[in-house]
C-alpha positions, 0 to 999 in steps of 0.5 A: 484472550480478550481479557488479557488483551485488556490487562496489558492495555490497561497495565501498559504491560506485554505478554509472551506467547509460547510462538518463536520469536521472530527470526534472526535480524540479519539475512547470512549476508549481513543486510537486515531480511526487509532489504532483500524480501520480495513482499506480497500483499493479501486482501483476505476477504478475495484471496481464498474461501475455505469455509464456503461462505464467499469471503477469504479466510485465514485459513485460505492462505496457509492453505496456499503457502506453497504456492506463495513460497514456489513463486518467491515471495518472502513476506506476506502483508495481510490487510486487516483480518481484526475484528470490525463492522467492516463497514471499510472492511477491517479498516475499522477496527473494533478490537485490535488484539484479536482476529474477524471471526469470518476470517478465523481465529487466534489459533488459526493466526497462530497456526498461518505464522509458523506454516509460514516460518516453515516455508521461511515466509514472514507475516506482516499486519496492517496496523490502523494506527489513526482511528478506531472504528465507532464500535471500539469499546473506547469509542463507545466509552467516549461518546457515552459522556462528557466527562468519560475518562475516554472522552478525550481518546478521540478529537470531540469539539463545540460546533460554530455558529453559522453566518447568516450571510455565509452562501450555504454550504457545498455538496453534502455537508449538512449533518442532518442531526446537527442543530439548526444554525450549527456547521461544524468546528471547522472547514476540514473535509473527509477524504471519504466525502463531506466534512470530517465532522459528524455531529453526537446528539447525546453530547452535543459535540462533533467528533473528527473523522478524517476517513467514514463517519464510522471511523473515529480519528484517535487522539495521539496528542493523549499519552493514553492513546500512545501507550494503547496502540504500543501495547497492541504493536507489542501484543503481535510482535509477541505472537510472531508478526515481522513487522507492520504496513502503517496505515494512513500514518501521516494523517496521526496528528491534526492542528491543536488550533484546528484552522481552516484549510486553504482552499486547492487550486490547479497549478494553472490557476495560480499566479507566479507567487502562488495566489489564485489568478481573479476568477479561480474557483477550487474544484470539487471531489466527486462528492461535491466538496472543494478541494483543500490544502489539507495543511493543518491536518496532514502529515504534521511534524508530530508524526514524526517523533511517534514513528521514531518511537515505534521505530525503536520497538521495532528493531527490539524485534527485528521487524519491520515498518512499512508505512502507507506514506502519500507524499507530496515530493521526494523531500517529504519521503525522504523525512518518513526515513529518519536517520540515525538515532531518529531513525523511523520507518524502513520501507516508505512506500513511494507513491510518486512511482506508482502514480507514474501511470503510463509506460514512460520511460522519461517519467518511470527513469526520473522517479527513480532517481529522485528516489536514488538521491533521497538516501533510503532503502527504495520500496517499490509498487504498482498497486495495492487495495486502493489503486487501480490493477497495473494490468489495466492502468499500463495495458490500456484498453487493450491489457497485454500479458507483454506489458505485465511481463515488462512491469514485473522486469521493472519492479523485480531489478530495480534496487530495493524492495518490491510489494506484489499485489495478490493476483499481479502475478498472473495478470488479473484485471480490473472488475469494476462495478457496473451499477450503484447496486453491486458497489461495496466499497464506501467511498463508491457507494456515497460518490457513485457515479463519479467515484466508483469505490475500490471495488474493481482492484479487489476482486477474488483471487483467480485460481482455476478456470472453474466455478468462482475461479477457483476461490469458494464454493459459495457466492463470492462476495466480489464478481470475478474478473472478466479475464480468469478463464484465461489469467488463473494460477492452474492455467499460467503454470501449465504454460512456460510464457506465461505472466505466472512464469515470468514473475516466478522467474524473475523473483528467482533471478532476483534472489539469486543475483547479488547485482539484483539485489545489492548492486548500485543502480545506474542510469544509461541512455537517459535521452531514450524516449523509449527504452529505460536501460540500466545497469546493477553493479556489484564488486565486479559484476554487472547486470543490464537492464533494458525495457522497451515502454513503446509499441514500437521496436525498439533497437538500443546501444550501449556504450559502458566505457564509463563503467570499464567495459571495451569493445570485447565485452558481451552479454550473457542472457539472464532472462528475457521476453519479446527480444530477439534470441542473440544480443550484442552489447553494442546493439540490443533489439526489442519487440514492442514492450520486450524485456532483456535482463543480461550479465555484462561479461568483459 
């Protein structure tokens, strides 16, 4: 398999498998299968171990397929299970036509798809499309010479002579093999601590690292490189992948000139033009080094023109694009759509809702409508591999089971496409590491103990109340959460109030209700400081919406005149928790973080 792979990067042709194809384009309503999917990302290596070796497997999700699809999920979004060092683990990508032996094989990626196709669940890959790990054999290819014909798939620059007079450079920004006197092209820093330059002995040149040293950036300016990563996208969709969530995709591209970037000040540190008030100096990350603007080497226009390539092999497979897009503002989300025959990524991730990161019904009410003005189909999260568990950033220091309740109401009836986070779905928390010595995470092994790494978000998945909670025989390669004796799959099925129940609830209201998944989106009481309320409306029916984001009680009223409903209207009970039993529609009541979702009858 790996030297066909290579045939087809090589010829720039694909290959067809003997996999069906991915299914049918249209849902039988018409609407595209992406639009009305409930999504659930797995980070592998946590999700279930079926080899006893402490790491989750491929083999581990076909084996809970069931599970998936009894709690409603539609597609699956896989982090990388590819073959890495897995020094970022998977997202390092050594081989991006072929499956991480500690996660199986080819077969056993084969045999997942088409147990999911029988249970209508899609499998979504997570495409590293800005850099390759150092160990991919372009890489070692470039590094090898000057002259290697790979030598520009990656960005290789001299270095620059330092200023004698210059104050020494910040926090850990001396490579230590550079040569004496020597700082690297340019000012830019790694988003994983220090410059985002790591310095080749054997060339004596500097390659660009947005992320670890370990993974190299590649050289979309290379039409080479272009055409490789297409040949990968096709290699997959032939295998029967529905899509791809596009990893770090605004940062594809960097400025040919390689110009500093400006230095970040807090807003409070700026006069009213914009210019740092005297005496302003740009914080640090916890790795020592000042904040940047990072101008020149994020989401420049470039990217814009690959996705709309990608977009377009895309649709020849009816699948889909999510795209891992950290936005400044709604504009900036709003340009990640396209339109048109310029059309780009379907399912941008709106980051700016999951960085709402208390229960505010005034922050969470104007979030979504900038999102509703923006045109696109709306994607919504909570959290993922890299952000902290909503269980814990909603519930305090005191998580509750009732605000989880209320987080899945919100994500599941807003209009668009909700992404789960494994184990969200039964209230896991946060496990942080205690000490230096348990980290894994890179970025917390460097940064320890201003920055712990993503350790705690990505602990095992809790399946039982037994040994390593159910999900190996071995020694999990993560501690398991504080909370699994109690917020674990065999537990929460066996209890009818249970965060289990309630999302399983709620994804089945979703698909069942046309409002729910169709239905305009329409703000009431936009004044409550409390209670985000809205209203689903779809040919004629309509679904209420009512949240109280308070420790409070809550009682709201409702006055849907505007939207043709009189005094006689009434509310039917679709689902509800922490509400009284009995609802008017001119008065709701609820219990601190209680949820009423009611159809609106005349």
């Amino acid at each position: 398999m790996k030297l066909i792979a290579a045939i087809l990067l090589v010829t720039g042709g694909t290959c067809a498998f003997a996999q069906p194809k991915t299914p049918a384009k249209l849902d039988k309503e018409g609407h595209p299968w992406w639009q009305h999917a409930v999504f659930y990302e797995i980070y592998p290596r946590s999700f279930a171990d079926t080899n006893g070796d402490g790491l989750g497997d491929l083999n581990g999700i076909t084996a809970h397929m069931d599970y998936l699809r009894k709690l409603g999920v539609d597609a699956i979004w896989i982090t990388p299970c590819f073959p890495s060092p897995q020094v970022d683990f998977g997202y390092d990508v050594a081989d991006y036509t072929n499956i991480e032996p500690m996660y199986g094989t080819l077969a056993d990626f084969d045999r997942l798809v088409q147990q999911g196709r029988k249970r209508q669940i899609r499998v979504v890959l997570d495409f590293v499309v800005n850099h390759s790990s150092d160990q991919h054999p372009w890489f070692l290819k470039s590094k090898a010479s000057r002259q290697s014909e790979y030598r520009d798939w990656y960005i290789w620059r001299d270095g620059k002579p330092r200023d004698p007079n210059a104050p020494p450079l910040p926090g850990i920004a001396t490579d230590p093999n550079a040569p004496a006197g020597e700082d690297p092209p340019n000012n830019w820093t790694s988003l994983f601590g220090g410059p985002a330059w790591r310095y080749d002995p054997g060339t004596r040149q500097w390659y660009y690292h947005y992320f670890d040293p370990a993974q190299p950036d590649l050289n979309w300016r290379n039409p080479r490189v272009h055409d490789a990563m297409f040949n990968v996208v096709r290699f997959w969709f032939d295998r029967g992948v529905a899509g791809f969530r596009l990893d770090a995709v605004d940062t594809l591209f960097e400025d040919p000139q390689l110009r500093d970037n400006p230095p970040f000040y807090p807003p409070n540190e700026l006069d009213a033009a914009g210019n740092p008030l005297p005496g302003a100096v740009p914080p640090k990350d916890p790795y020592g080094m000042p904040l940047q603007r990072r101008i020149y080497n994020d989401n420049l226009p470039e990217n814009h023109v690959v996705l709309q390539q990608l977009r377009q092999v895309a649709d020849q497979y009816g699948a889909v694009l999510i795209g891992e897009t950290w936005t400044e503002n709604i504009a900036q989300l709003k340009q990640y759509y396209g339109q048109g025959a310029a059309a780009e990524i379907q399912l941008p991730m709106d980051f700016l809702f999951a960085n709402v990161n208390r229960l505010s019904a005034p922050e969470f009410r104007r979030q979504v409508g900038l999102v509703e003005s923006s045109g696109g189909w709306p994607v919504y999260l909570f959290s993922n591999h890299d952000i902290t568990r909503a269980y814990n950033r909603y519930g305090g220091q005191q998580p509750s089971d009732q605000v989880a309740k209320l987080l899945a109401a919100l994500l599941l009836t807003l209009r668009g496409t909700p992404i789960l986070y494994y184990g969200e779905e039964i209230g896991m928390e946060n496990r942080d590491p205690v000490s230096r010595e348990e980290v894994r995470d890179p970025i917390g092994i460097r940064g320890w103990p201003l920055e712990k790494g993503r350790d705690g978000e990505r602990t095992p998945m809790q399946w039982t109340a037994g040994a390593n909670a159910g999900f190996t025989s071995g020694k999990p390669w993560l501690p398991i959460a504080a909370n699994y004796q109690t917020h674990n799959v065999e537990a929460e099925e066996q209890d009818a109030n249970s965060v289990l129940n309630f999302y399983r609830a709620a994804i089945r209201l979703r698909h069942r209700d046309p409002a729910l998944v169709e239905g305009a989106y329409v703000a009431l009481n936009q004044d409550d400081p409390n209670v985000m309320a809205y209203l689903r409306q779809y040919r004629g029916r309509a679904v209420l919406v009512a949240l109280n984001m308070s420790s409070e009680p809550q009682t709201v009223r409702f006055d849907l005149a505007r939207q043709g409903y009189g005094a006689k209207s009434r509310l039917h009970e679709l689902l509800s928790s922490n509400a009284a039993a009995q609802q008017k529609l001119s008065e709701v009541s609820l219990q601190p973080y209680g949820v009423f979702i009611g159809e609106v009858l005349r």
